[in-house]
Residue, then its C-alpha position, 0 to 999 in steps of 0.5 A: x279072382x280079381x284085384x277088387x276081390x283080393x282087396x275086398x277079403x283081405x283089405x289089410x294085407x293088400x294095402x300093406x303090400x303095395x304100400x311097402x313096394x311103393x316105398x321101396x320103389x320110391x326110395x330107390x328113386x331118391x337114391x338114384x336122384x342123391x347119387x347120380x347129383x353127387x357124381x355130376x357135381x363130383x364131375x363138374x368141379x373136376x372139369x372145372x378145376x380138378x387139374x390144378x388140384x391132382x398136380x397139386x396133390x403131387x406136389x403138396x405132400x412134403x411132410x406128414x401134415x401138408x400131405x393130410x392137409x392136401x388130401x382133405x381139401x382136394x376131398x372137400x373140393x370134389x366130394x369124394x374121399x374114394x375118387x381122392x384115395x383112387x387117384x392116390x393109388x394111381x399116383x402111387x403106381x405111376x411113381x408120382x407119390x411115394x408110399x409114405x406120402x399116400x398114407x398122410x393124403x389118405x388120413x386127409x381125405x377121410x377128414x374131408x369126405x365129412x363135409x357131406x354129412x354137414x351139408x346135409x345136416x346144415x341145409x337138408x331139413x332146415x328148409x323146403x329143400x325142392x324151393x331150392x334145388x329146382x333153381x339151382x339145377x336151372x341155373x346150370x343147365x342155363x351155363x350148359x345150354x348158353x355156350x358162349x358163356x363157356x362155364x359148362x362146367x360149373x353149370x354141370x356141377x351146379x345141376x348135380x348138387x341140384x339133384x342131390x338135394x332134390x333126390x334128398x328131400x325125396x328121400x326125406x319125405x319118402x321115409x317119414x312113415x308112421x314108426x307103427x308100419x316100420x315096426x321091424x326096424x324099430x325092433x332091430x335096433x333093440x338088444x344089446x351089444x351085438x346090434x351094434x355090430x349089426x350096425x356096423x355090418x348095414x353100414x359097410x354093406x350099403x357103402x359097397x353096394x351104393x360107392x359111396x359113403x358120403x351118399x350112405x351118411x346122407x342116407x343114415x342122417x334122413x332116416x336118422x332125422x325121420x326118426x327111423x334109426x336111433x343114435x347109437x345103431x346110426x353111429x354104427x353104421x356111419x362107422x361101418x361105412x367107413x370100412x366099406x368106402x374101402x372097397x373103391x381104393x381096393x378095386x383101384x389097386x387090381x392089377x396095379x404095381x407093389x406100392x399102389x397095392x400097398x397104398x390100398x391097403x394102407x387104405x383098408x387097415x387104417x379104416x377097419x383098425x380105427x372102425x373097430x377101436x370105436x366100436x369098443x369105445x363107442x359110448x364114451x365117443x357118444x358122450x364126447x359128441x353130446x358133450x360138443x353139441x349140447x342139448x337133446x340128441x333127439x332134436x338135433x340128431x343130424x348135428x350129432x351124426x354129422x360131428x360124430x363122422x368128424x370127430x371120429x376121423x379127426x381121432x383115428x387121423x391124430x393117432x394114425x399120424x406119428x406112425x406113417x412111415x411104420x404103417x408104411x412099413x407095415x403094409x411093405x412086410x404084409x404086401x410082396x412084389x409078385x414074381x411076374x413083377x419085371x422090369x421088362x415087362x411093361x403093364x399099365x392098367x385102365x382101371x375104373x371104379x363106379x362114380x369115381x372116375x377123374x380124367x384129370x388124376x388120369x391124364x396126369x398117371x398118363x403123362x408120368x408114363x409118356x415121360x418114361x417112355x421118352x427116357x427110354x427112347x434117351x436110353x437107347x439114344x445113348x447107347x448107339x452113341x457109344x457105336x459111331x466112336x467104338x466100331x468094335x465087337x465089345x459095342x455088339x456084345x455091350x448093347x445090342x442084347x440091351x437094345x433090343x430088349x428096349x425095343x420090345x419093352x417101347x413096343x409094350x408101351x406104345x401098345x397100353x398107353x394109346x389104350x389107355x389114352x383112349x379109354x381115357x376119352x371116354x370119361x367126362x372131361x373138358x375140350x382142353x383135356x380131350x384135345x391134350x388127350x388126341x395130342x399124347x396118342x400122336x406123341x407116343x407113336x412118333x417115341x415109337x417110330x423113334x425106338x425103331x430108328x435107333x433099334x434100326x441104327x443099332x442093326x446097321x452098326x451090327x451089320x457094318x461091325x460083323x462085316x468088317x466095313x472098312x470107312x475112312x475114320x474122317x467119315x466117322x468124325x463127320x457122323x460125331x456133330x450130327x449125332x451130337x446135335x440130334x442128341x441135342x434135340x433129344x433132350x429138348x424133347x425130354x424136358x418139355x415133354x409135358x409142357x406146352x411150347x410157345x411158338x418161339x420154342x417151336x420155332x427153335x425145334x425147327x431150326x434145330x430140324x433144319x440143322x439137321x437137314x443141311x448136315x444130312x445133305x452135306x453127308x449124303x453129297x459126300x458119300x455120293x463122291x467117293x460112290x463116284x470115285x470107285x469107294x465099296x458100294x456096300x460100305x457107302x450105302x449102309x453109311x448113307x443108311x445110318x445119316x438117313x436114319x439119324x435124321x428120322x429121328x430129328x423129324x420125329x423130334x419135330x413132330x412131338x414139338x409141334x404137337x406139344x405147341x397145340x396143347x393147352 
């Protein structure tokens, strides 16, 4: 039997079916346009100026209030409460935010994710929205394609709220049926009590599946809008996309240390507890909400779902605020540090979670660890110090254990950051970011090679102390101002690790490289006249090893000053 015939026998039934797929297919379509333009200009203002808005998270979270201040004008910035509660999970982890810092950030970025929903109900159906969007997006791709120009960024983010309004005003024309053929939805929603809860459940389930509860409030306000859901199931499932937003900050947290579990979970319990307290509440919130926007909830229903969003986050926050630090506190009981936790064993994970990732929050979690690692190398610096002025078997007992242990824990970190750093590169950044990017790679090797110097120094100490290496205590005393002074350069390294050098800083570096140097010959020339004279060979090679190593180190510490004179 053929299509013709099918049509024919049963002209209800075919025309129904294919109608249905076609509307499924097209809704699929216009989700995908809505949600790849969220990301794209979510990825656009990043470029462009999420840096200055992570270090601002980092710096900005004093107290309470500058701290949901912070989180709900960096989340309007870049249209994202999940990409902003992801980065402060990472900043967590990496020790940059404490825990009680994060829950005030995560209060703000809830409150600012709700400027999507009064985008769309401010400007999606007001007017023909395609007029608007297909300029828009040209208008970007032209600060793309003239590169002199140098606003690809802002063109990549005007290109994406581009999309988003086309792939809205898709979707509005997409779901404007006849309410007869959506028959089953218009069922759904009657009943009572329980479809609320219904509601709920669509809600969290299409804001895990899509990541997003910007794009599902989006989705909630057009079908709302073509009269396809009515005010109380659409209440509901804006409240459940609440709950589902959740998961981003969840899968951020895997693998992650104690406090960024715990920040997660902050994440979770503030939605799910401030969720269910609206449910129960939920007609006097309606009223409330009908009371702020005056008029029939039929005709300006997008303002209404919009405020409701608002409202709703604005409540759950002012309740939520007195108690950080018990909320803290809360998630510190619930949550325990595993057993694995050790110090000695160095983990840093590269986590990414769908349309949220932001290479600036991750080159930051990056140089917090390059920073770390340069403290070890500062560490075990100071440990082989103590060696050059106490040659005695208590130095091998006291620090060799310990040293060596730095070492392996520096091998750690050498190894997951440069993996790290590289599956940085593969997230959507500036030229600057990946140059800086290419910098921090050659950074931590040099922090490595410098971790083996000093473990190499510390075997020749060993070596001269169980051997009982008789040198002249002058010879010693000479070691004292060159160690001293590649010391010096060691802190000059630590200060400025992740700051840019002005070439006069450079230019300091190599004069204390230089300096460095000159004492390396001049002891070198020492050694060699008492090798002349008739001195143990031993002795005097294993010395001019120790002045050969230290002045690695001082090469290494050249190196990074230099690379960090190439960032920008």
């Amino acid at each position: 039997m053929y299509f013709s015939d099918i049509e024919k026998c049963h002209p209800f039934w075919y025309c129904r079916e294919v109608n249905i797929v076609k509307v499924i297919l097209e809704i699929i379509g216009s989700l995908g346009f809505l949600m790849y333009g969220m990301k794209m200009m979510s990825d656009g203002i990043q470029k462009s100026a999420g840096e200055s808005l992570q270090r601002a998270l980092g710096l900005m979270t004093s107290n309470r209030f500058l701290a949901v201040f912070t989180g709900l004008v960096i989340t309007m910035i870049i249209q994202s409460s999940s990409a902003t509660t992801v980065m402060v999970v990472s900043f967590v982890n990496a020790g940059l935010l404490s825990l009680t810092q994060s829950v005030g950030v995560i209060f703000g970025a809830n409150i600012g994710t709700t400027i999507t929903a009064w985008i769309v109900a401010l400007f999606g159906f007001k007017f023909h929205i395609t007029a608007f969007a297909v300029p828009v997006f040209g208008i970007g791709y032209l600060l793309i394609f003239i590169k002199r120009l140098h606003k690809e960024d802002l063109g990549e983010a005007l290109m994406g709220f581009g999309l988003l309004f086309l792939g809205l005003g898709m979707l509005s024309n997409t779901v404007s049926v006849d309410s007869k053929d959506m028959l089953f939805l218009t069922n759904l929603q009657k009943g009572g009590y329980g479809v609320i809860w219904l509601g709920v459940l669509i809600g969290l389930l299409l804001t895990m599946l899509i990541h997003s509860s910007s794009a599902s409030t989006a989705i909630i306000i057009t079908m709302a809008y073509n009269h396809l859901l009515t005010w109380e199931f659409s209440a509901a499932m804006v409240l459940g996309s609440n709950i589902g937003t959740t998961i981003d900050s969840v899968l951020a947290s895997i693998g992650t240390k104690v406090n960024a579990r715990r920040a997660a979970l902050v994440h979770v319990l503030f939605n799910i507890t401030g969720t269910l307290v609206a449910v129960f509440f939920l007609r006097p919130l309606l009223s409330l909400v009908d009371f702020i926007i005056p008029g029939p909830v039929e005709s300006n229903i997008t303002y209404h779902i919009a405020m409701l969003h608002t409202v709703f986050n604005v409540l759950a926050t002012c309740a939520f605020l007195p108690f950080t630090k018990q909320i803290a506190h809360l998630t510190e009981r619930i949550i325990k540090p595993r057993i694995d936790e050790e110090e000695d064993v160095y983990r840093l994970e590269f986590t990414e979670t769908v349309g949220k990732e932001n290479a600036a929050a991750y080159i930051i979690r990056a140089e917090k660890e390059i920073s770390d690692m340069t403290e070890v190398v500062t560490s075990m610096f100071d440990r082989i110090q103590e060696g050059f002025s106490d040659r005695s078997p208590e130095f091998i007992e006291k620090n060799v254990d310990a040293l060596t242990k730095k070492e392996n824990y520096a091998d750690q970190m050498h190894e997951q950051i440069t993996r790290y750093l590289v599956n940085c590169t593969h997230l959507p950044m500036s030229d600057n970011q990946q140059n800086n990017i290419n910098v921090m790679i050659q950074i931590v090797d040099n922090l490595e090679s410098m971790t083996d110097d000093c473990f190499s120094v510390t075997m020749l100490l060993k070596k001269s102390i169980e051997k009982k290496m008789l040198f002249p205590q002058e010879d010693f005393d000479r070691l004292i101002p060159y160690v001293d002074l590649a010391r010096e350069f060691l802190q000059f390294i630590q200060k400025n690790i992740n700051t840019h050098l002005t070439s006069e800083e450079v230019q300091l570096a190599a004069e204390i490289e230089d300096q460095i140097d000159l004492f390396r010959k001049n002891l070198k020339k020492v050694a060699r006249k008492r090798l002349e004279s008739g001195a143990d060979v031993k002795s005097e090679l294993l010395y001019i090893d120790l002045v050969r190593q230290i002045e690695k180190i001082g090469d290494r510490a050249y190196n990074i000053s230099f690379e960090l004179g190439q960032t920008k």
